[in-house]
PDB file of N, CA, C and O in Angstrom:
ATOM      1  N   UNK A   1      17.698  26.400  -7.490  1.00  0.00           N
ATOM      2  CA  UNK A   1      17.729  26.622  -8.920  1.00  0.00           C
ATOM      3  C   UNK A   1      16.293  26.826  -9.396  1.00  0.00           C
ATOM      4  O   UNK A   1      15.483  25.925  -9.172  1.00  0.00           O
ATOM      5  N   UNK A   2      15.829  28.158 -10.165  1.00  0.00           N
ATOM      6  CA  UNK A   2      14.830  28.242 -10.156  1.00  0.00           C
ATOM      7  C   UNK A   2      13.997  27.404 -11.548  1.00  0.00           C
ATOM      8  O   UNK A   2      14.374  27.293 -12.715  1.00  0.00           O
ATOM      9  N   UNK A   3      12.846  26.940 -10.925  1.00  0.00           N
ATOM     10  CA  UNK A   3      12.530  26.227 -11.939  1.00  0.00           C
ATOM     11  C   UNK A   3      12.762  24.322 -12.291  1.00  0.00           C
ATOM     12  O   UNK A   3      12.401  23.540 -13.171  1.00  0.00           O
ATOM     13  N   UNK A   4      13.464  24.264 -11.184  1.00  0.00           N
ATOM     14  CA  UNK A   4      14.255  22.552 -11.168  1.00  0.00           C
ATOM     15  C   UNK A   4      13.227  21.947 -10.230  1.00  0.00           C
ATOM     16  O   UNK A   4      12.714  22.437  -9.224  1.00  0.00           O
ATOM     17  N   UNK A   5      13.050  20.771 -10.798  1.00  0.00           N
ATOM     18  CA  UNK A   5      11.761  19.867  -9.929  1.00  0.00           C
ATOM     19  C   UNK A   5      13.164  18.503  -9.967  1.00  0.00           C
ATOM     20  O   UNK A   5      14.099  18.232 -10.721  1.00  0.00           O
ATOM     21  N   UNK A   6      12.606  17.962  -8.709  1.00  0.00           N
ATOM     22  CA  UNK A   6      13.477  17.372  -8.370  1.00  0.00           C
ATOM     23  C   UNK A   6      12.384  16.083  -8.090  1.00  0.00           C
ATOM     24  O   UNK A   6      11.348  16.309  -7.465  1.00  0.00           O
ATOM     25  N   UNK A   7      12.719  14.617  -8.640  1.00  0.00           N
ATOM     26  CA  UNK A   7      11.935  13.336  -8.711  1.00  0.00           C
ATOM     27  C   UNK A   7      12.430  12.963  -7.875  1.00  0.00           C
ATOM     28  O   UNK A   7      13.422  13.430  -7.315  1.00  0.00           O
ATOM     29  N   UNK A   8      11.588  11.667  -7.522  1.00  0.00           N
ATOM     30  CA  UNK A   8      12.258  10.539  -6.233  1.00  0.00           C
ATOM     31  C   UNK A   8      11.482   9.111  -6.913  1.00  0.00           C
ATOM     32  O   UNK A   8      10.372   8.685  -7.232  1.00  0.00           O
ATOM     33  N   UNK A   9      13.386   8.609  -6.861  1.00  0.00           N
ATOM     34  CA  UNK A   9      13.032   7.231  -7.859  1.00  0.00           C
ATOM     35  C   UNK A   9      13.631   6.602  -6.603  1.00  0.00           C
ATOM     36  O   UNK A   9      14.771   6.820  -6.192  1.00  0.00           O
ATOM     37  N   UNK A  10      12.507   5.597  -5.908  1.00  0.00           N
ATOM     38  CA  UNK A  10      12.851   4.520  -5.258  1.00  0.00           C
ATOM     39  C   UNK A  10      13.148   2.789  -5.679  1.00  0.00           C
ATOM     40  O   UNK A  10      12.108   2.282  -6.098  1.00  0.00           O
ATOM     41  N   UNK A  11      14.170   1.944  -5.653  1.00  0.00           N
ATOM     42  CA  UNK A  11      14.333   1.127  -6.016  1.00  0.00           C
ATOM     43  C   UNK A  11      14.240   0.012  -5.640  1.00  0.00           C
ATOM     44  O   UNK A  11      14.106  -0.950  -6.396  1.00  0.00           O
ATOM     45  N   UNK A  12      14.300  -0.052  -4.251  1.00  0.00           N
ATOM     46  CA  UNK A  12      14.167  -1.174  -3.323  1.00  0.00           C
ATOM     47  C   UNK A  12      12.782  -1.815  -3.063  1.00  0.00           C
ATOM     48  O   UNK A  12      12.368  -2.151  -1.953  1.00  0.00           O
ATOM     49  N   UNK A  13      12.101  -1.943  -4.279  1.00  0.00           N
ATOM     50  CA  UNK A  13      10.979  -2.494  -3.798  1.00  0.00           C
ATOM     51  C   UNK A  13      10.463  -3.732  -3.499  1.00  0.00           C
ATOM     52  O   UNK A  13       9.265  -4.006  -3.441  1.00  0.00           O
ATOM     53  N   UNK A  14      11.747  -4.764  -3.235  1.00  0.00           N
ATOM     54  CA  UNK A  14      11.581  -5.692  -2.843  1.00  0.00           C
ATOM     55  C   UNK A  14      11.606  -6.016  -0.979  1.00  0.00           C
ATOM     56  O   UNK A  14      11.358  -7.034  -0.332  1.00  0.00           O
ATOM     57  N   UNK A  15      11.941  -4.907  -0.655  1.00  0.00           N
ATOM     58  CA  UNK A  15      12.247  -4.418   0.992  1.00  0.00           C
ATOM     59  C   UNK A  15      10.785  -4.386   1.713  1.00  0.00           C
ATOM     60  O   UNK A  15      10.204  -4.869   2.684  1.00  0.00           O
ATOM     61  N   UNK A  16      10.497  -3.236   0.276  1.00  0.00           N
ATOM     62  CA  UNK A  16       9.336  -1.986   0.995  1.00  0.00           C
ATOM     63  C   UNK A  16       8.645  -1.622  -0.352  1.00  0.00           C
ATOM     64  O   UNK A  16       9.306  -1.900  -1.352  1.00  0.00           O
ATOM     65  N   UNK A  17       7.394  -1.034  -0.553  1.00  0.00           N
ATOM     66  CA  UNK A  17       7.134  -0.348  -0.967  1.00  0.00           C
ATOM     67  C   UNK A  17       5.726   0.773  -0.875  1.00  0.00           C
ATOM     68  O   UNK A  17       5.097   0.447   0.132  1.00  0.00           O
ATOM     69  N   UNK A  18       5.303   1.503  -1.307  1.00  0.00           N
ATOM     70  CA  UNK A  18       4.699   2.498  -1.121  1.00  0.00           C
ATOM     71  C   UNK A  18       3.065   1.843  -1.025  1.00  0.00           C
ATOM     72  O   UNK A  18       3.143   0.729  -1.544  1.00  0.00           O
ATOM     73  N   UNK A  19       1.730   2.075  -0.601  1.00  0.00           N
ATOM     74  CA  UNK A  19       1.147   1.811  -0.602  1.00  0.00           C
ATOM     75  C   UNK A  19       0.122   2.162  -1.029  1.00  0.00           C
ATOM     76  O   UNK A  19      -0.376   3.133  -0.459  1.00  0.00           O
ATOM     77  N   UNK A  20      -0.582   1.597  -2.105  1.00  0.00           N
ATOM     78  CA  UNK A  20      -1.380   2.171  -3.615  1.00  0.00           C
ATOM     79  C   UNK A  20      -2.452   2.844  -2.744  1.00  0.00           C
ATOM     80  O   UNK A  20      -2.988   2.232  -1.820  1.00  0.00           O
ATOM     81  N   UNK A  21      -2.811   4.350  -3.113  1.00  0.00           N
ATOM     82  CA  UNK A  21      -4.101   5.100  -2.966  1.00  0.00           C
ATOM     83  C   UNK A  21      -4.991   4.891  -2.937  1.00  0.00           C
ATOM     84  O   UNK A  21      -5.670   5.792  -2.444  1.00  0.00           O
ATOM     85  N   UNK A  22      -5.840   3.525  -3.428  1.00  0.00           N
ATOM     86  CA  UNK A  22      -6.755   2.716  -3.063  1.00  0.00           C
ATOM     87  C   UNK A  22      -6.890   1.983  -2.192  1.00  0.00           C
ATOM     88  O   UNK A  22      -7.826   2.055  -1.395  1.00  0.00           O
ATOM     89  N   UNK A  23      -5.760   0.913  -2.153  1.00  0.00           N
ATOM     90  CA  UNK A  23      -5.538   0.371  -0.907  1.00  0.00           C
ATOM     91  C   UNK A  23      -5.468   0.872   0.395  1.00  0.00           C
ATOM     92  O   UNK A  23      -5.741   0.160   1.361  1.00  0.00           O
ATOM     93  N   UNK A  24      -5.126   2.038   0.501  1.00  0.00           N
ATOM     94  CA  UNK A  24      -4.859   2.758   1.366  1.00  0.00           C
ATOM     95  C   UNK A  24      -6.652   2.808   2.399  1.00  0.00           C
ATOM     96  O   UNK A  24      -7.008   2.467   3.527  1.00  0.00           O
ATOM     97  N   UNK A  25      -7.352   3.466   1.124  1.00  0.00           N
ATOM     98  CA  UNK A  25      -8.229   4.217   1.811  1.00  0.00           C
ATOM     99  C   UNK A  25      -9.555   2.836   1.715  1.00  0.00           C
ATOM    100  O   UNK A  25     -10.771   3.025   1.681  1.00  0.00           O
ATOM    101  N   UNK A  26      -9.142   2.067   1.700  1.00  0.00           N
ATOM    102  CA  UNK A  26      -9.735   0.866   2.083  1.00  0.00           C
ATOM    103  C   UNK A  26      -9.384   0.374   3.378  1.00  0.00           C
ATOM    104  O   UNK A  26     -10.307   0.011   4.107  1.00  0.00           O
ATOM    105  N   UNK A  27      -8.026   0.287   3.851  1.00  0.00           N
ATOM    106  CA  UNK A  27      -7.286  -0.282   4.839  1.00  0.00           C
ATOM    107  C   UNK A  27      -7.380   0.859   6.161  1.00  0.00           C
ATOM    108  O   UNK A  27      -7.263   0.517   7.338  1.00  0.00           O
ATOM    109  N   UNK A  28      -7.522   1.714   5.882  1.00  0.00           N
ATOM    110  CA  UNK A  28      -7.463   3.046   6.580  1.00  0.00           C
ATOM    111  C   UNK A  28      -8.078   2.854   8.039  1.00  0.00           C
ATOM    112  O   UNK A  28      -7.417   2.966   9.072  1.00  0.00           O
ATOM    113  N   UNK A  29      -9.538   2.526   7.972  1.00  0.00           N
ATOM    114  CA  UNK A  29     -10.297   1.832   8.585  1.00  0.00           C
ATOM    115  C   UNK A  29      -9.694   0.971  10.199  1.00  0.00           C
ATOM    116  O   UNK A  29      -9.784   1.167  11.411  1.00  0.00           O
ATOM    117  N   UNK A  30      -9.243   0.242   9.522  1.00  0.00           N
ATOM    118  CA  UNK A  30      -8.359  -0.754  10.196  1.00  0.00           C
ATOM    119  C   UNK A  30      -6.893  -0.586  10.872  1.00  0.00           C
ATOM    120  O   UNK A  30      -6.323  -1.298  11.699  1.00  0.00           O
ATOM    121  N   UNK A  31      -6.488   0.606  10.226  1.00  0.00           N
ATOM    122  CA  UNK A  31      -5.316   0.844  10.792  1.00  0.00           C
ATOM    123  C   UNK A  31      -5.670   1.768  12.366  1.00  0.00           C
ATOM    124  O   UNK A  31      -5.016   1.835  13.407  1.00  0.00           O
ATOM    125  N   UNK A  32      -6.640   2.232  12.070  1.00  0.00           N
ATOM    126  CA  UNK A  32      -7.213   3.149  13.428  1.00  0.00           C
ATOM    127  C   UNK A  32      -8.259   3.508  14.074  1.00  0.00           C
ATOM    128  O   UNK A  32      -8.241   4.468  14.845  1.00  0.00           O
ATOM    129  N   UNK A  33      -9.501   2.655  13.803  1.00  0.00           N
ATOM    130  CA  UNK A  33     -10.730   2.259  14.372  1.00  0.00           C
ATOM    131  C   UNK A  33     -10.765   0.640  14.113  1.00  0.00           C
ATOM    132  O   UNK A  33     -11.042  -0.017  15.117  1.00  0.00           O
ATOM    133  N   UNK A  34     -10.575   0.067  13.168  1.00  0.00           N
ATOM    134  CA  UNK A  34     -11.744  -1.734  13.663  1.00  0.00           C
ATOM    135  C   UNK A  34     -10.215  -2.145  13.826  1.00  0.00           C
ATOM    136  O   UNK A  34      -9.747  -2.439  12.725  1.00  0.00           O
ATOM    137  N   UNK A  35      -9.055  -2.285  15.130  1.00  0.00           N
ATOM    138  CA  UNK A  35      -8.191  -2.992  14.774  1.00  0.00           C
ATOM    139  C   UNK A  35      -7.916  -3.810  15.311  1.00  0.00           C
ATOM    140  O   UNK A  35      -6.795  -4.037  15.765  1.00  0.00           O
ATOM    141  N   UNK A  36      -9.492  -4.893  15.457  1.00  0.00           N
ATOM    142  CA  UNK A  36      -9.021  -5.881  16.524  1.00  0.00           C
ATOM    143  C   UNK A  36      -8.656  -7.345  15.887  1.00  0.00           C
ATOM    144  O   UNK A  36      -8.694  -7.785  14.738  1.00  0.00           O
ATOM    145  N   UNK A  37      -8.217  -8.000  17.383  1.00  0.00           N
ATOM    146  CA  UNK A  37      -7.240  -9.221  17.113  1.00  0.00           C
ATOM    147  C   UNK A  37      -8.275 -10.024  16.040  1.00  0.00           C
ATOM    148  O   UNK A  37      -9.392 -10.092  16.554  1.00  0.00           O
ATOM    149  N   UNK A  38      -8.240 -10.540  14.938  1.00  0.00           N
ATOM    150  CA  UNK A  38      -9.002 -11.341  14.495  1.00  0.00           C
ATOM    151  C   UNK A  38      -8.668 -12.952  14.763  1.00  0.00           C
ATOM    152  O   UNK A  38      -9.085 -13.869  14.056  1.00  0.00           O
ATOM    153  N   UNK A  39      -7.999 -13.063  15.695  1.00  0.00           N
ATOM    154  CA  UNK A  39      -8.116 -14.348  16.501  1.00  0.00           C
ATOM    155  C   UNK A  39      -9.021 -14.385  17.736  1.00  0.00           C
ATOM    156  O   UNK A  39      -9.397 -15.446  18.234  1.00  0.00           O
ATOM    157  N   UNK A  40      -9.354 -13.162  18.211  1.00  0.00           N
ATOM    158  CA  UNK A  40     -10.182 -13.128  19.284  1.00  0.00           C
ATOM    159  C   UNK A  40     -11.833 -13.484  19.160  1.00  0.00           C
ATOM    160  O   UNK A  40     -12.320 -13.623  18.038  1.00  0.00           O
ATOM    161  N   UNK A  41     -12.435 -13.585  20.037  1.00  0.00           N
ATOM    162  CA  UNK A  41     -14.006 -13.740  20.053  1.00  0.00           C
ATOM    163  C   UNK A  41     -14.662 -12.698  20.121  1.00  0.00           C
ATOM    164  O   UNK A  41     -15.787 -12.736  19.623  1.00  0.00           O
ATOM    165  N   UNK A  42     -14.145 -11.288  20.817  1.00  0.00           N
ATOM    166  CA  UNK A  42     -14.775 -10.189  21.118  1.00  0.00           C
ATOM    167  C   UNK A  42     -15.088  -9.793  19.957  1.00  0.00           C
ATOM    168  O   UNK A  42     -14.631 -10.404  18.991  1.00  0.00           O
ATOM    169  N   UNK A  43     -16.263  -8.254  19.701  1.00  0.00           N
ATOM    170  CA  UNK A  43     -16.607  -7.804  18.694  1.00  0.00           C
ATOM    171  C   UNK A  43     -15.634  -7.188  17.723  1.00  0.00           C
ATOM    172  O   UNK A  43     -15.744  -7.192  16.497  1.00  0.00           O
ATOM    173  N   UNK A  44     -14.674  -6.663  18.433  1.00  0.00           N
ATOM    174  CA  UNK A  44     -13.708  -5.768  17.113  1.00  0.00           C
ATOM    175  C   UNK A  44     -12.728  -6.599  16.577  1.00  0.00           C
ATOM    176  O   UNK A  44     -11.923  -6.058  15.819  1.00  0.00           O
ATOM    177  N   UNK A  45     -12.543  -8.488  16.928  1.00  0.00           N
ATOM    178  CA  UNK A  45     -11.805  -9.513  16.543  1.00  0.00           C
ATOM    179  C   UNK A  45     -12.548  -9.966  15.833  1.00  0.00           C
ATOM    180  O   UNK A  45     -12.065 -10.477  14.823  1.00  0.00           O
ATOM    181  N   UNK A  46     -14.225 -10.006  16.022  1.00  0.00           N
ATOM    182  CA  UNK A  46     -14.778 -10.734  14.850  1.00  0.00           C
ATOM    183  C   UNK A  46     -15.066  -9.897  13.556  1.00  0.00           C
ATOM    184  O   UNK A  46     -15.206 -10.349  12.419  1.00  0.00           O
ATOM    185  N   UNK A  47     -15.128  -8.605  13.949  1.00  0.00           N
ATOM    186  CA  UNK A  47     -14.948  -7.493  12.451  1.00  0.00           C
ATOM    187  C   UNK A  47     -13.839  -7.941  11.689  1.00  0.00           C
ATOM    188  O   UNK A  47     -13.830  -8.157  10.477  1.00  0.00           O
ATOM    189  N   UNK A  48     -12.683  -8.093  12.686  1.00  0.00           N
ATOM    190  CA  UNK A  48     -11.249  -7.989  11.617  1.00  0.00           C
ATOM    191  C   UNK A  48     -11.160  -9.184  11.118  1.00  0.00           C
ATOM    192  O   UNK A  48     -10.350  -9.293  10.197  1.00  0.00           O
ATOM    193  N   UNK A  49     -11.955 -10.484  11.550  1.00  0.00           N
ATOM    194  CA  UNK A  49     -11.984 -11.550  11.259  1.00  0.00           C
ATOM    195  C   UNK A  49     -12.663 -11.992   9.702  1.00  0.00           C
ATOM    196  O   UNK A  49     -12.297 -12.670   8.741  1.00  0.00           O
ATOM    197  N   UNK A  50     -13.921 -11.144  10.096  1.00  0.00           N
ATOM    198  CA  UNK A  50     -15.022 -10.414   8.366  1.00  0.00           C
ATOM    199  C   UNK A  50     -14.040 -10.176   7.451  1.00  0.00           C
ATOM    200  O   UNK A  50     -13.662 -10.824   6.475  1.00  0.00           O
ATOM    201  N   UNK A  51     -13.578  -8.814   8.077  1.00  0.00           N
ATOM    202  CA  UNK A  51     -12.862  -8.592   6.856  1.00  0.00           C
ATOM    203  C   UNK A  51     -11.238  -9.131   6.086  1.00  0.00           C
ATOM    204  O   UNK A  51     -10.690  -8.730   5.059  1.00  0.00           O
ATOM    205  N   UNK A  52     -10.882 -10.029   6.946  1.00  0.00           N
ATOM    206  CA  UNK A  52      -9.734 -10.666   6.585  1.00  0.00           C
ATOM    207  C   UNK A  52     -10.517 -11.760   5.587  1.00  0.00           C
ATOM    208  O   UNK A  52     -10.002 -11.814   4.470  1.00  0.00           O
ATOM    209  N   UNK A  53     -11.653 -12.629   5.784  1.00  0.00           N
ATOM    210  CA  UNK A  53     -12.159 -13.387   5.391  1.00  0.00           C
ATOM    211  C   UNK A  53     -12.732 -12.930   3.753  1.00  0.00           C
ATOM    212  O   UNK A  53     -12.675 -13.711   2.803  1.00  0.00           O
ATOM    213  N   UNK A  54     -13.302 -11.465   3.660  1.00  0.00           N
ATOM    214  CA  UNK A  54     -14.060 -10.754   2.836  1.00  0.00           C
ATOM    215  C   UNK A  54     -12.662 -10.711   1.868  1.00  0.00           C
ATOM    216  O   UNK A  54     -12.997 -10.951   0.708  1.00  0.00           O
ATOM    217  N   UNK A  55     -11.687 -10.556   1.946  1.00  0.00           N
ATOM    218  CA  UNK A  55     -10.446 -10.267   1.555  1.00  0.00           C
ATOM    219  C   UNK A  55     -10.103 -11.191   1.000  1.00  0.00           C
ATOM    220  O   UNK A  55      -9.834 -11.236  -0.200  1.00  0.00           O
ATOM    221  N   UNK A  56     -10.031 -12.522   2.158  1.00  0.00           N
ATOM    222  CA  UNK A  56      -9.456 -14.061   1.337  1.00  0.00           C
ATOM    223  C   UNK A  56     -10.382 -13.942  -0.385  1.00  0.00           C
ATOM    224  O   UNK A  56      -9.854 -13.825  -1.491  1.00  0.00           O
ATOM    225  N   UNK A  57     -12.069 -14.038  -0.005  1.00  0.00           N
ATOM    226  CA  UNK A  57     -12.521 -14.285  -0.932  1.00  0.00           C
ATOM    227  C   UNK A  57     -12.455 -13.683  -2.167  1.00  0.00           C
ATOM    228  O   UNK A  57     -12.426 -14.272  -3.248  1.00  0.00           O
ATOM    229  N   UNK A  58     -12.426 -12.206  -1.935  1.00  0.00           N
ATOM    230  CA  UNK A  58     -11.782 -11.179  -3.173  1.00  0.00           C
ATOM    231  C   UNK A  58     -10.259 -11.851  -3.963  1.00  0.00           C
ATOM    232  O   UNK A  58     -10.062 -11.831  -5.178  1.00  0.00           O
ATOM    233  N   UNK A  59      -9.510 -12.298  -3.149  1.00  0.00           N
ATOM    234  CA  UNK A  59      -8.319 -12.357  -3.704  1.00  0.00           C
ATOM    235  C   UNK A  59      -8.652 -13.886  -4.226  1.00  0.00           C
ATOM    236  O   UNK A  59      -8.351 -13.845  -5.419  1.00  0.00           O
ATOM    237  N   UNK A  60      -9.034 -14.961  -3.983  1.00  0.00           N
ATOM    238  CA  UNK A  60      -9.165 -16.251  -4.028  1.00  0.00           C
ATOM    239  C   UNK A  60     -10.054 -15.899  -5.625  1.00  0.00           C
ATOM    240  O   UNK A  60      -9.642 -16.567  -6.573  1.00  0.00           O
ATOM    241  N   UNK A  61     -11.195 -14.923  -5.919  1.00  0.00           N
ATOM    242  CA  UNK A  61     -12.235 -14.697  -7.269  1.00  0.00           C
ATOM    243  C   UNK A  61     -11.184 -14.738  -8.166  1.00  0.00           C
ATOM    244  O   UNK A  61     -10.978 -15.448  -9.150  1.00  0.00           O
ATOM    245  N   UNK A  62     -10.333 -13.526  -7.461  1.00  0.00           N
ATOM    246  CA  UNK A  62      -9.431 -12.679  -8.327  1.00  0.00           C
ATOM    247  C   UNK A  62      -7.921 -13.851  -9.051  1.00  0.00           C
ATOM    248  O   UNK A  62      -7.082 -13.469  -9.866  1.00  0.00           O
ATOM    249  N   UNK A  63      -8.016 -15.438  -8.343  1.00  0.00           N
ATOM    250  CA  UNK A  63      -6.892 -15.607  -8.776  1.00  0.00           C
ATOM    251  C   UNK A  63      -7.853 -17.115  -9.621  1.00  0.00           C
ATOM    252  O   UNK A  63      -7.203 -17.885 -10.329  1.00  0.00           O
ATOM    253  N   UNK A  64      -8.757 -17.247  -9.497  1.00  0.00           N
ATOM    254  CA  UNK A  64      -9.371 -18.381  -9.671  1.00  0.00           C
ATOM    255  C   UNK A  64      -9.079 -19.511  -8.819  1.00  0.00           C
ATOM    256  O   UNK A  64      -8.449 -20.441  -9.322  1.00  0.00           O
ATOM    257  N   UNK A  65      -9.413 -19.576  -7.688  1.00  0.00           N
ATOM    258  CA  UNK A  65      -9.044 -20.254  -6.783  1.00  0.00           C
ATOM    259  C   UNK A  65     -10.065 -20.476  -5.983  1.00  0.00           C
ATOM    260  O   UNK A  65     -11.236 -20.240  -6.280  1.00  0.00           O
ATOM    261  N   UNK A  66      -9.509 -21.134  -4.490  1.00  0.00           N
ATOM    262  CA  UNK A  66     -10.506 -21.744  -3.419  1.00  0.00           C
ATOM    263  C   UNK A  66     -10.019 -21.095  -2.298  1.00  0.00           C
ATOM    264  O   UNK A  66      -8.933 -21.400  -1.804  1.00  0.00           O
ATOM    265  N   UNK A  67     -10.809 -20.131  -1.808  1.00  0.00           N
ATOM    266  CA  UNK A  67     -10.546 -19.236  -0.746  1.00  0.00           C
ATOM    267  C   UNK A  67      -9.652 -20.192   0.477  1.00  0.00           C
ATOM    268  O   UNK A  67      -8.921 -19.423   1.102  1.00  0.00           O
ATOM    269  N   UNK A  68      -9.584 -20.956   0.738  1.00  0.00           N
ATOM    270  CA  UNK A  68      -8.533 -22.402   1.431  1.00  0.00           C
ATOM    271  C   UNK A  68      -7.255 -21.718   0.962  1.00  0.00           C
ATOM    272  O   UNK A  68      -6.322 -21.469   1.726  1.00  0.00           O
ATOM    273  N   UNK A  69      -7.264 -21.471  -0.152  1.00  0.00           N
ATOM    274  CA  UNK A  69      -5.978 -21.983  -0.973  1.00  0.00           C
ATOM    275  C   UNK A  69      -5.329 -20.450  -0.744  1.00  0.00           C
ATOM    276  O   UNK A  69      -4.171 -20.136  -1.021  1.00  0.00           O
ATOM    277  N   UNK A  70      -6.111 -19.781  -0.307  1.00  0.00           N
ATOM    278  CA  UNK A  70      -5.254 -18.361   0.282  1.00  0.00           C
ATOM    279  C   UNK A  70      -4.426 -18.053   1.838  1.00  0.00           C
ATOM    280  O   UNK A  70      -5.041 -18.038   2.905  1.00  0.00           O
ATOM    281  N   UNK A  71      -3.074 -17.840   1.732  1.00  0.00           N
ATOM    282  CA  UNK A  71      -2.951 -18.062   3.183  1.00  0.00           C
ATOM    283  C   UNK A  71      -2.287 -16.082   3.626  1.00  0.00           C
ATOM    284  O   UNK A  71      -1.267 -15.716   3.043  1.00  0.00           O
ATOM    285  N   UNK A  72      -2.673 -15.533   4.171  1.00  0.00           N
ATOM    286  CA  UNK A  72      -1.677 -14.498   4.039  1.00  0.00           C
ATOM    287  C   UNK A  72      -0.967 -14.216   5.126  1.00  0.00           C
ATOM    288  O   UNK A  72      -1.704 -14.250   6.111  1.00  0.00           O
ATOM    289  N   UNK A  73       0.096 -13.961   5.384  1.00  0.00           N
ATOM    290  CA  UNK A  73       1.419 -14.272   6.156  1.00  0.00           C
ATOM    291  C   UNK A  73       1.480 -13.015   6.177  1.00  0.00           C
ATOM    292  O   UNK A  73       0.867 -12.219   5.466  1.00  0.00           O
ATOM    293  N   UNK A  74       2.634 -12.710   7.446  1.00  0.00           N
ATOM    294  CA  UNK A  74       2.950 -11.379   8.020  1.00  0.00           C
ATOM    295  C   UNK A  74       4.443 -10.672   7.407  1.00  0.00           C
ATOM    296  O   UNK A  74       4.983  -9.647   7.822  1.00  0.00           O
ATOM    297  N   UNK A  75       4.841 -11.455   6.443  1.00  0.00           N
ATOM    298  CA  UNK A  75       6.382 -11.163   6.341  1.00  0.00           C
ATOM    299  C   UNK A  75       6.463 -12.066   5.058  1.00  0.00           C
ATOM    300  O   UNK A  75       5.852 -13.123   4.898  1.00  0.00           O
ATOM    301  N   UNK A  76       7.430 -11.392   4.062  1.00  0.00           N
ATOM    302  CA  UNK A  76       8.560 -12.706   3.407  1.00  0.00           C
ATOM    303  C   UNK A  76       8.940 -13.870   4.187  1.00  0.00           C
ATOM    304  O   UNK A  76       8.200 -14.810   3.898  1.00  0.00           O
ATOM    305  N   UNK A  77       9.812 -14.173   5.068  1.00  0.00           N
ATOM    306  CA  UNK A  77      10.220 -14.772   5.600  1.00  0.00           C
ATOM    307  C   UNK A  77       9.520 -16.148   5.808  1.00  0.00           C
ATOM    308  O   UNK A  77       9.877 -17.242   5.371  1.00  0.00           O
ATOM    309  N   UNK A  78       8.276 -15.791   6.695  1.00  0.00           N
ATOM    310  CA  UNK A  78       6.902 -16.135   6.932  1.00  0.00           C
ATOM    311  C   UNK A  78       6.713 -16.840   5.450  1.00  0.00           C
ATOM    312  O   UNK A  78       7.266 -17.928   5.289  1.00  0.00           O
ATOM    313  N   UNK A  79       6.255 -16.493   4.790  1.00  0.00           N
ATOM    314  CA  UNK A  79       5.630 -17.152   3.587  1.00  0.00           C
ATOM    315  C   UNK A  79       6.835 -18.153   2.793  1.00  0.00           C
ATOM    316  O   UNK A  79       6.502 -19.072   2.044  1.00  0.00           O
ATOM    317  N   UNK A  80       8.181 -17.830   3.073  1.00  0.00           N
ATOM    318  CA  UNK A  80       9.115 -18.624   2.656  1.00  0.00           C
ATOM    319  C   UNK A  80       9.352 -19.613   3.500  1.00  0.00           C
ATOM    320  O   UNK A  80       9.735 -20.739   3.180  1.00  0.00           O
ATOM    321  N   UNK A  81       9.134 -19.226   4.584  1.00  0.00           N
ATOM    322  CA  UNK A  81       9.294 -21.108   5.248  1.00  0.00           C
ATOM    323  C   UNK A  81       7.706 -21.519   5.225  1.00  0.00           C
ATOM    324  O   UNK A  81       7.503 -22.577   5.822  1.00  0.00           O
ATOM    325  N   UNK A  82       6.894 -21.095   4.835  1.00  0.00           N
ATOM    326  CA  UNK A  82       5.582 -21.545   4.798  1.00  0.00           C
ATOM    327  C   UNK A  82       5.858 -22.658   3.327  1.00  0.00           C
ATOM    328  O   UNK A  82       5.599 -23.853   3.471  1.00  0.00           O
ATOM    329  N   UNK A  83       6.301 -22.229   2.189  1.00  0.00           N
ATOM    330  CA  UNK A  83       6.954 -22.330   1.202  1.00  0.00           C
ATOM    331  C   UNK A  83       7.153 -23.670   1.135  1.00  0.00           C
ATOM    332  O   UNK A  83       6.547 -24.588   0.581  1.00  0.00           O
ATOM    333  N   UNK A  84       8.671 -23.554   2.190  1.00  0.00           N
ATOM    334  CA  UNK A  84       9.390 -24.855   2.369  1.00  0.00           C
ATOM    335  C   UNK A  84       8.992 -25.755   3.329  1.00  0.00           C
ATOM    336  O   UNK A  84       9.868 -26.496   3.776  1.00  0.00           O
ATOM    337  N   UNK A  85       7.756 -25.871   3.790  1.00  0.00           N
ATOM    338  CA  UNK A  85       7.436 -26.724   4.682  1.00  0.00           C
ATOM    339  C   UNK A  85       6.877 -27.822   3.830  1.00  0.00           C
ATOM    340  O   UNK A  85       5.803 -27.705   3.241  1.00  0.00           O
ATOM    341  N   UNK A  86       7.847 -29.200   3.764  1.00  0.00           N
ATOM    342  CA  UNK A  86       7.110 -29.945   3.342  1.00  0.00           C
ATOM    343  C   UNK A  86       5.741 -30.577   3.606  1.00  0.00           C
ATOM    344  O   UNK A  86       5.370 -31.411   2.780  1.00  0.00           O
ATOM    345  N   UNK A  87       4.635 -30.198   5.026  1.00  0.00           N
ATOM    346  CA  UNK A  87       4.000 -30.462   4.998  1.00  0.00           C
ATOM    347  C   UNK A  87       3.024 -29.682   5.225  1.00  0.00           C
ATOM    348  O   UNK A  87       2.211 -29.701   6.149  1.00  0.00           O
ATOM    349  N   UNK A  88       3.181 -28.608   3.866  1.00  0.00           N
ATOM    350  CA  UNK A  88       1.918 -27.962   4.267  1.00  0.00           C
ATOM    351  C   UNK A  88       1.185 -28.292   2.447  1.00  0.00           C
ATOM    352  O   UNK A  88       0.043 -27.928   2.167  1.00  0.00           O
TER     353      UNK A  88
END
């Protein structure tokens, strides 16, 4: 049909969602050059280690908080029994 633009309204964004254009090209980095274990000792574990850390502290400014008090988890799930653990 000439002339018809056709949108895409996604709803499920509690599943999934798209990943902001900034974020992106911040993370970019990491998805395919520095992507090492940041549990490791080697050099590309202690980069990812920097910047997981550089991250806590951004988000910890950003909430008024104590970089401690940031934990970031791999999943919902993850953070919901993190949640319910009475002893954390």
């Amino acid at each position: 049909m000439p002339g018809f633009i056709m949108k895409f309204f996604y709803f499920d964004n509690a599943a999934t969602t798209a990943v902001d254009p900034k974020v992106l090209s911040v993370m970019r980095p990491y998805f395919n050059q520095k992507f090492g274990n940041a549990s490791e000792m080697h050099f590309a574990g202690q980069e990812a280690r920097r910047a997981i850390e550089e991250a806590r502290g951004k988000v910890a400014t950003f909430l008024h908080a104590n970089p401690d008090e940031i934990i970031f988890t791999g999943s919902a799930t993850e953070s919901i029994n993190l949640a319910h653990n009475p002893d954390f």
